[in-house]
BATIVEX-725950 format. One line per field, with one value per atom (N, C-alpha, C): x, z negated, y; residue number from 1. Coordinates in nm, 2 decimals, m for minus. Atoms other than C-alpha are relative to their C-alpha. Layout:
N
X	X ... $
Z	Z ... $
Y	Y ... $
kese	NUM ... $
// end
This chain:
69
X	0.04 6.89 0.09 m0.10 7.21 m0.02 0.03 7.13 m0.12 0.14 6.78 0.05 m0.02 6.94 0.11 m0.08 7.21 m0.09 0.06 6.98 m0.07 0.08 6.75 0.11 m0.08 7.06 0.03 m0.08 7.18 m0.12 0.11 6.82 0.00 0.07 6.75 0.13 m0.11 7.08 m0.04 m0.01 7.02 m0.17 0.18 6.62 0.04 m0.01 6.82 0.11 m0.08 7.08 m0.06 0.12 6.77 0.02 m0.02 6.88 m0.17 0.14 6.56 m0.11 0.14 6.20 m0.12 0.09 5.93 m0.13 0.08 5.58 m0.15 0.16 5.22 m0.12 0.13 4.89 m0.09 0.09 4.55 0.02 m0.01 4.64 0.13 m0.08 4.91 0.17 m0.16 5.33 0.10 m0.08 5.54 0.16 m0.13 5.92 0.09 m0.09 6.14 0.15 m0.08 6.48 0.10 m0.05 6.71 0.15 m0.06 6.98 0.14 m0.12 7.23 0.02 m0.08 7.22 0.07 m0.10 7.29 0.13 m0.18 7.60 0.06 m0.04 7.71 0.04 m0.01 7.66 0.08 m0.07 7.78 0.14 m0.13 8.12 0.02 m0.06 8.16 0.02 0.00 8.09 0.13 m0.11 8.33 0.19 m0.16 8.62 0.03 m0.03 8.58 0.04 m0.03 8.57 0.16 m0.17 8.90 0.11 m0.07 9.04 0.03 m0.01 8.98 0.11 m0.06 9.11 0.16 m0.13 9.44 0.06 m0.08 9.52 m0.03 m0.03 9.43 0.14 m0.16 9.72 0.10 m0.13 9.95 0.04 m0.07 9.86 0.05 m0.05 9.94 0.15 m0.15 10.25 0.08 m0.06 10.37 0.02 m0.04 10.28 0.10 m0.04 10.45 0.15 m0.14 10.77 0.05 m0.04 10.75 0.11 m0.09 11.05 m0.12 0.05 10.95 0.08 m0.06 11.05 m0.03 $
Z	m0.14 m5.72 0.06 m0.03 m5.63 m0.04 0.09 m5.88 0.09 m0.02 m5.79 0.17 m0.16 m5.40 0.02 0.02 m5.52 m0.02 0.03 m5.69 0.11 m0.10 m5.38 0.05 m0.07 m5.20 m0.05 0.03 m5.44 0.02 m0.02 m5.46 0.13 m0.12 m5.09 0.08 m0.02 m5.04 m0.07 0.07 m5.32 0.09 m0.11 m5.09 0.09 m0.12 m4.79 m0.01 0.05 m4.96 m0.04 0.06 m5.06 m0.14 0.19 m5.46 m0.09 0.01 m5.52 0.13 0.00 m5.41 m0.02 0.01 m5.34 0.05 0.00 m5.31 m0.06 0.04 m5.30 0.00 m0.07 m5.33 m0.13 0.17 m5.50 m0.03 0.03 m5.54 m0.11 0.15 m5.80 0.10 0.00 m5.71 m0.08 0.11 m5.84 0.12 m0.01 m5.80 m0.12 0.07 m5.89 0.06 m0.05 m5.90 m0.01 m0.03 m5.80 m0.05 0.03 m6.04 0.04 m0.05 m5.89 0.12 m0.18 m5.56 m0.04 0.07 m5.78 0.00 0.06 m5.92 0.15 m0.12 m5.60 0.04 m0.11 m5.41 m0.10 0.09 m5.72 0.02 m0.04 m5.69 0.09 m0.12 m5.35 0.00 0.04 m5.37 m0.08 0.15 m5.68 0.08 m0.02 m5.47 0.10 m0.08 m5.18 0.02 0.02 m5.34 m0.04 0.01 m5.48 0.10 m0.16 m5.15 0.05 m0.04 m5.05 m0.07 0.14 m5.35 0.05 m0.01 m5.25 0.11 m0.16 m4.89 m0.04 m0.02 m4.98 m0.12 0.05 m5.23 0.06 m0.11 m4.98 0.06 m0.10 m4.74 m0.06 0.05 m4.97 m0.08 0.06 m5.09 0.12 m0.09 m4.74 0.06 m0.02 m4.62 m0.08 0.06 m4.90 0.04 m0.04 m4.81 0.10 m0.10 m4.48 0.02 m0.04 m4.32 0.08 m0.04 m4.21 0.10 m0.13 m3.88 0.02 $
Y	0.04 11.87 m0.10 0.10 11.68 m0.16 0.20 11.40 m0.06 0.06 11.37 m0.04 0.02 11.33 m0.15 0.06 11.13 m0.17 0.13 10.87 m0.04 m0.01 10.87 m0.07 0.07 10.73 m0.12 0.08 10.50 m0.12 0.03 10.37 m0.05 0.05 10.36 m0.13 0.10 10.18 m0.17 0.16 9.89 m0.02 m0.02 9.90 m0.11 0.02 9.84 m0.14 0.07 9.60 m0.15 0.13 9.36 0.01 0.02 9.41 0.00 m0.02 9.58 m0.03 0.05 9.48 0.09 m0.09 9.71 m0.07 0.07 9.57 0.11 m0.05 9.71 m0.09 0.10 9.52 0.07 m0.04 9.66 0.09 m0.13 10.01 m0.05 0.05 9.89 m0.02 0.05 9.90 m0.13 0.06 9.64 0.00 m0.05 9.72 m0.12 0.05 9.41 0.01 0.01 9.39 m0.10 0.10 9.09 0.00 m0.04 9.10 m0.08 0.04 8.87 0.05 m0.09 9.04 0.17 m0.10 9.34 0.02 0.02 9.24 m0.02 0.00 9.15 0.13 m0.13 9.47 0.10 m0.10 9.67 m0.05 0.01 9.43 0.06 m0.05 9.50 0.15 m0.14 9.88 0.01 m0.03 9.89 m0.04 0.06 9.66 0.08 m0.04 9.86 0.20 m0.17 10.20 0.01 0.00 10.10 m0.06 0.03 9.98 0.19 m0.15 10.34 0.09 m0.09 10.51 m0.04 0.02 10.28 0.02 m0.06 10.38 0.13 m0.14 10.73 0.05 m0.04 10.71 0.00 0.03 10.52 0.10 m0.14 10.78 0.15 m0.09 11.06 0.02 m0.06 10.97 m0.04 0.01 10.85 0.10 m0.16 11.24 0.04 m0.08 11.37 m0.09 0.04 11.19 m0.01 0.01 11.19 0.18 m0.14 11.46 0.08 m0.10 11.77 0.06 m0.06 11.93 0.13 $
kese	1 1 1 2 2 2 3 3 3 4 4 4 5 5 5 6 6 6 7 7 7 8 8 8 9 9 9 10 10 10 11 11 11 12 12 12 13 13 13 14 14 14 15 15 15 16 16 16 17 17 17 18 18 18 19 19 19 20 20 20 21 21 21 22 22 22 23 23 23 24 24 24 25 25 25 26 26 26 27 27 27 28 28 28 29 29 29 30 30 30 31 31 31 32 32 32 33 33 33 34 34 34 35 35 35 36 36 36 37 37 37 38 38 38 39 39 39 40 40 40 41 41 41 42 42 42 43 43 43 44 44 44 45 45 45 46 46 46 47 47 47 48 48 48 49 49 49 50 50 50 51 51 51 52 52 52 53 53 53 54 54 54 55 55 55 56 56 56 57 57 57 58 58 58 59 59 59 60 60 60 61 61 61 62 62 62 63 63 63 64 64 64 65 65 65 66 66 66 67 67 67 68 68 68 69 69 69 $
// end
């Protein structure tokens, strides 16, 4: 259940991101997807998840060294 909720986000994100392309006409779906805006959004995602990752280290080893009172 997680996955299926997970993908649902990652999905409605690259939706809202413009990567993917949703389109109805005619009873018939077509779902393209824009693979340079892709890459894009996955860099960013990717530079900014490891931005994260790097101040939560900062800040973890700046607690761990900070004095204690």
């Amino acid at each position: 259940m997680r996955t299926l909720i997970l993908l649902g986000l990652v999905v409605g994100g690259l939706v809202v991101a413009g990567a993917i392309h949703i389109s109805q006409s005619n009873g018939t779906i077509q779902v393209s997807i824009d693979e340079q805006r892709l890459e894009a959004v996955a860099g960013r995602v990717a530079r900014e998840g490891e931005e994260i990752v790097r101040q939560a280290t900062t800040q973890g080893t700046t607690q761990a060294t900070a004095p204690t009172r």
